[in-house]
KEDRENZA-15462 format. One record per residue: y, z, x of N, C-alpha, C in turn. Coordinates in steps of 0.1 Angstrom, whole numbers, plus 5000, padded with zeros to 4 digits. Example, Ala and Ser with C-alpha at 12.3 -4.5 7.8 and 13.67 -1.06 7.14 Angstrom:
<kelos>
494350785132495550785123496750785132/497850715128498950715137500050795129/
</kelos>
This chain:
<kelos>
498850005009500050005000501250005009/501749925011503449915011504250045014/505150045026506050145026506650165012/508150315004508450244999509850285006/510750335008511750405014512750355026/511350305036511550275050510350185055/511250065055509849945060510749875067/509849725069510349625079510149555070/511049435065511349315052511449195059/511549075053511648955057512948895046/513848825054515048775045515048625050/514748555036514948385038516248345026/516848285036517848195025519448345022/519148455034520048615026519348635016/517948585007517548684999516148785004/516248895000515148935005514048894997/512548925005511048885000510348984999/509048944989508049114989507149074999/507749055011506749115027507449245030/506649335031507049465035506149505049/506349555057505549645068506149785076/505449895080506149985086506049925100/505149855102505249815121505749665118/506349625125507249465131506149355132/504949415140504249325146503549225131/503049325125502549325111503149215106/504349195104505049055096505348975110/504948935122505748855130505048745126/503548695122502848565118503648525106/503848595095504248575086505848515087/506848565093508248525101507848355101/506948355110506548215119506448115108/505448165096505348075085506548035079/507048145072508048115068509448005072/509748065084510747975093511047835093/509147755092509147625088509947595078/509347625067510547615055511847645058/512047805060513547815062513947885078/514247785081514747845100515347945095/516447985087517148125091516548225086/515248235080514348355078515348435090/514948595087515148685098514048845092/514348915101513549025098514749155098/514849225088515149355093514549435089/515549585091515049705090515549825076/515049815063515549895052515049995055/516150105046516150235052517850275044/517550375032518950485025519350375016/518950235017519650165005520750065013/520150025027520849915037519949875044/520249745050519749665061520149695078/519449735083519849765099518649615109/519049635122518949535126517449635133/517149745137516449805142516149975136/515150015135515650175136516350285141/516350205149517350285161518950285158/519450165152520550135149521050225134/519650225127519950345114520150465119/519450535123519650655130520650695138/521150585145522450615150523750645141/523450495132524550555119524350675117/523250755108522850875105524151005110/523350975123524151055131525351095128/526250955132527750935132528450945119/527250935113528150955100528151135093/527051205098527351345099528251375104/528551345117529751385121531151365113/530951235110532751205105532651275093/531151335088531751415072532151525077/531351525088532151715094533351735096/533851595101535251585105536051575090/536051495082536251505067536451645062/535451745063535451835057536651915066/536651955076537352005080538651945080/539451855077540651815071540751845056/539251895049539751915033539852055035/539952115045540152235049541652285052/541952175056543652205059544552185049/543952135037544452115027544852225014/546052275008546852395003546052354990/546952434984546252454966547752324965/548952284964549552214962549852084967/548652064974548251944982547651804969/548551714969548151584961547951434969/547351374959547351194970548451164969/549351124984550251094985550851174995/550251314998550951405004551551535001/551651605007552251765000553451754999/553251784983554651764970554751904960/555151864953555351984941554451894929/553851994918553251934911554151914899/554451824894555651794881555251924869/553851934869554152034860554352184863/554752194873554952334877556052424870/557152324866558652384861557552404851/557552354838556852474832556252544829/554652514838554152634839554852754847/555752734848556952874856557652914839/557652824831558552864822557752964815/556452904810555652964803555253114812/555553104821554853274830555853374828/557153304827558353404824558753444810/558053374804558253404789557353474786/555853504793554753574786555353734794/555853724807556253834815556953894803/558353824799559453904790558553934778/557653914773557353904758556054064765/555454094772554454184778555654314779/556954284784557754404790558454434777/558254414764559154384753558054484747/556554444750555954524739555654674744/555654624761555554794768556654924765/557754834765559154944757558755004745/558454914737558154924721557355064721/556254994728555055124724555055274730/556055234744556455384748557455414744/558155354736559455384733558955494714/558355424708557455514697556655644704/556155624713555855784719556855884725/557555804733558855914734559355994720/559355934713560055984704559256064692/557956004688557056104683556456224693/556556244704556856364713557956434711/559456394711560756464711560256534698/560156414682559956534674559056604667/557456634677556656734678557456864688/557856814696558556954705559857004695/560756914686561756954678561057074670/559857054661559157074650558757204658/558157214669557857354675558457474676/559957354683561157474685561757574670/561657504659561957574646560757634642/559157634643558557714637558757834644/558757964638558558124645557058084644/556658224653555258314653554858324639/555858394635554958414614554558284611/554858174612554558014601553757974609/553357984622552357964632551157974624/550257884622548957894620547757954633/546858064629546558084641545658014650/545457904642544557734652545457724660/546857704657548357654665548457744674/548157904672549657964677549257974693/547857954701547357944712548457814722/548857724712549557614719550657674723/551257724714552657784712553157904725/551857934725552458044734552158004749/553457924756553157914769553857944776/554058014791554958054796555957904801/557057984814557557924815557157774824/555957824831556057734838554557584827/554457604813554257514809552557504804/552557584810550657594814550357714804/548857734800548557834791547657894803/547258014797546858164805545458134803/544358194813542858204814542658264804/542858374798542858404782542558304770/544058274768544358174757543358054758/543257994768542457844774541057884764/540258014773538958074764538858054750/539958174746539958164731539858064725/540957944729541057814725539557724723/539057744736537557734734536757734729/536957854722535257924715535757904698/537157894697537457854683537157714678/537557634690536857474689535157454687/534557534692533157544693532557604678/532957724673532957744658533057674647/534857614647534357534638533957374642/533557334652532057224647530857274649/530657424649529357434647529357464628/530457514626530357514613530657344603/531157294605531457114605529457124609/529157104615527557044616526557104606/526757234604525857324595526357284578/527357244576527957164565527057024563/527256934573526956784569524756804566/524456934575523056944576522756984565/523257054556523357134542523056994535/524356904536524156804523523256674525/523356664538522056544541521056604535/519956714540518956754536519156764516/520156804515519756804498519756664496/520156584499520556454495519156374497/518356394508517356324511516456404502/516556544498515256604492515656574470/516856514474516856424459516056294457/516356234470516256144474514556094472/513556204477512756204476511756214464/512456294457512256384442512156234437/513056124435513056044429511855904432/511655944445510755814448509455854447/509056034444508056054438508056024422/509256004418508956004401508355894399/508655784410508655634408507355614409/506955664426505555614432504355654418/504855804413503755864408503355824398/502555744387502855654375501555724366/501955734350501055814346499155784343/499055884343497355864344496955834331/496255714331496055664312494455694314/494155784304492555804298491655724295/490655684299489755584294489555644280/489255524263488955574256487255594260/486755684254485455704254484155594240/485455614229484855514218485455314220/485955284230486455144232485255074233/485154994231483554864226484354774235/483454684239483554514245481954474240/482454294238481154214237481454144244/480254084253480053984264479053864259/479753744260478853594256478653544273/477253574275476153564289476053424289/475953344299475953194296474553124314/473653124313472653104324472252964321/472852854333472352744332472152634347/471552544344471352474358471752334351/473252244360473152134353471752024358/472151904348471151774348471151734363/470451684373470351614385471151514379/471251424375472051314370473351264366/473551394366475251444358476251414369/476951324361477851204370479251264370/480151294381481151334383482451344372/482451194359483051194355483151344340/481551294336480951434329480851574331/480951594341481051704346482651734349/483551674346484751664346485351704336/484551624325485051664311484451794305/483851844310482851964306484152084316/484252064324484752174325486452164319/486752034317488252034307488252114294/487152104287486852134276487052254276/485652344287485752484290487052554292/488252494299489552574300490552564289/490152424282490652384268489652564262/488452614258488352644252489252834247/489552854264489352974272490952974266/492052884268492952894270493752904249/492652814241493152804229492452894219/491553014223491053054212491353194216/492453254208493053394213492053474214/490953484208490053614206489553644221/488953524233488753484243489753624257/489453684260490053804269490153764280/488753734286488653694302487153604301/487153494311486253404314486053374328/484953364332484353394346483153324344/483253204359482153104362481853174377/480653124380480353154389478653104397/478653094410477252994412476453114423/475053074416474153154426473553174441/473953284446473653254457472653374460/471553284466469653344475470453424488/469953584483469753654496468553684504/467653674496466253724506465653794501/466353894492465454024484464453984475/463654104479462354114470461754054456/463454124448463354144441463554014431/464253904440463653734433463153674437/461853704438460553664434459653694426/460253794412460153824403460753694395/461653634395462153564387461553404385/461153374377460053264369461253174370/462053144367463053024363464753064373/464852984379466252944388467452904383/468152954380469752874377470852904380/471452784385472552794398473752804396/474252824384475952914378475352974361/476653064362476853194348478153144346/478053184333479353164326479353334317/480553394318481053534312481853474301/481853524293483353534281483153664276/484153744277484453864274485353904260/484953944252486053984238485854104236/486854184227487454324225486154334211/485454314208484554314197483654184194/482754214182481554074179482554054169/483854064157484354054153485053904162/485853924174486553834182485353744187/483853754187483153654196482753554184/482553604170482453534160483853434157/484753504157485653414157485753264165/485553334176485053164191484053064186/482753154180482453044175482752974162/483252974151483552934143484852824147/485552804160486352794165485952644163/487052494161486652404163486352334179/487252424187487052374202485752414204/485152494198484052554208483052464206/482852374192482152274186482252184193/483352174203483552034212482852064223/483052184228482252274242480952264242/480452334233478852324227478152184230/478752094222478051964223478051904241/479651934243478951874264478051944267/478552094266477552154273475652114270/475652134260474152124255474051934260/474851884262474451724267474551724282/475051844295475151854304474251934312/473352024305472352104315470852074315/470052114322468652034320468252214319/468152374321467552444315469152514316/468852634301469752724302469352834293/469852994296469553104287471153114280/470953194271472553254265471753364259/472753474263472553624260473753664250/474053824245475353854240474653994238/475754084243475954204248477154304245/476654394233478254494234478254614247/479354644250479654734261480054834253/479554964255480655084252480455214261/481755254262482355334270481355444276/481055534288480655604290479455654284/478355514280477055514274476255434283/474955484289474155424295472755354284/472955434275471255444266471755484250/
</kelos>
């Protein structure tokens, strides 16, 4: 494979050719061919994205040209922050950025007055307000302030006192906010037990249910479209005959146990329908949907049992 970076090329006509080599020797037959055609074939040397006449001659550039960026750099070194092409000048926009610096200066020293100028003065009249209260209208949170000698400062005494009064009342401020959070949360709670806790409803002991038991295996035969309409019917039936409570399909599944191999006859879904009495299952049937149900069904299974069953409450026997 071909250099790709740094080879030896062959140029006929100033255009270059795809002869590539890293050694010279490598294209000099090829040179020879070429030349016939075009005498001024030549060979050079690519390398950085130029033609050199030798390697030696790139690498000398290399060199020299390190150098003059060093030299470069070090003249961008002598160079000010106000330095432009053309020479060191003034930048035209400097007059206003001078304007703008003197106007934010005045507009900074305007608001520094302001704001100490409102403290000077809410200072003068807290010390006014001092000088007129006596000792008797002194509150005794205050009167510790009040009493300072001349040189301005309060006494190791007062300092204390001052202290332990500050300490009091936020320990009494804390024993306050702990009072009302705690009742607050233990309301708080009162109420999300009223919520959580929901009342306990009694089973009746005399409530009845009847169950219509449904044991079948469909036809081997029974073509996708049939069995389509069969179960349309069944949710038509479930969904239009109020007496109908809850309905539940379901398909058989072999565990292993003993105990089916007792069983003579196999069948691979149950059908549940559940009603609040024989009262509501008589109703279903007399129902005209169920007349529509009946007929797929009985034209859809190849064996089937049907049971019916009342449930009542806390009776085994």
């Amino acid at each position: 494979m071909p250099p790709r970076y740094t080879y030896w090329t062959i140029l006929a006509g100033g255009q270059p050719t795809a002869f590539r080599a890293k050694d010279r020797k490598e294209l000099l037959s090829t040179l020879k061919q070429i030349r016939r055609k075009h005498p001024d074939a030549e060979m050079k040397w690519f390398a950085r994205g130029h033609l050199w006449e030798s390697p030696e001659d790139a690498l000398r550039e290399k060199q020299f040209g390190q150098k003059s960026r060093e030299k470069r750099s070090e003249k961008l070194e002598d160079r000010g922050r106000n330095w432009r092409p053309g020479g060191n000048h003034r930048d035209p926009r400097q007059a206003f950025k001078d304007i703008k610096k003197s106007r934010n200066q005045k507009r900074r020293q305007a608001r520094w007055e302001h704001e100490h100028r409102n403290d000077e003065t809410s200072k003068s009249g807290t010390a006014k307000r001092r000088k007129q209260l006596t000792p008797d209208k002194i509150s005794p949170q205050n009167r510790l302030k009040s009493f300072k000698g001349k040189s301005g400062k309060h006494s190791r005494t007062d300092l204390k006192e001052q202290s332990v009064q500050k300490i009091r009342s936020s320990k009494k401020l804390e024993a306050g906010r702990r009072k009302t959070t705690k009742a607050s949360n233990s309301f708080k709670s009162y109420k999300g037990d009223r919520k959580r806790t929901p009342a306990t409803k009694r089973k009746d002991p005399n409530k009845t249910g009847f169950i219509h038991l449904v044991l079948f295996t469909p036809r081997p035969n029974l073509t996708s479209s049939e069995r389509t309409v069969l179960v349309q019917s069944f949710n038509r039936a479930v969904q239009e005959i109020p007496s109908v409570k809850r309905a539940r399909v379901g398909q058989r599944v072999v565990t292993g146990r003993p105990y089916e191999k007792l069983m003579k006859q196999h069948y691979d879904y149950f059908a549940v329908l559940e009603f609040d009495n024989r009262a509501g299952f008589e109703i279903y049937l007399e129902h005209p949907v169920h007349a529509e149900l009946s007929e797929r069904f009985f034209s859809a299974f190849q064996t089937a049992l049907m049971y019916d069953y009342e449930i009542k409450q806390g009776k085994l026997l």
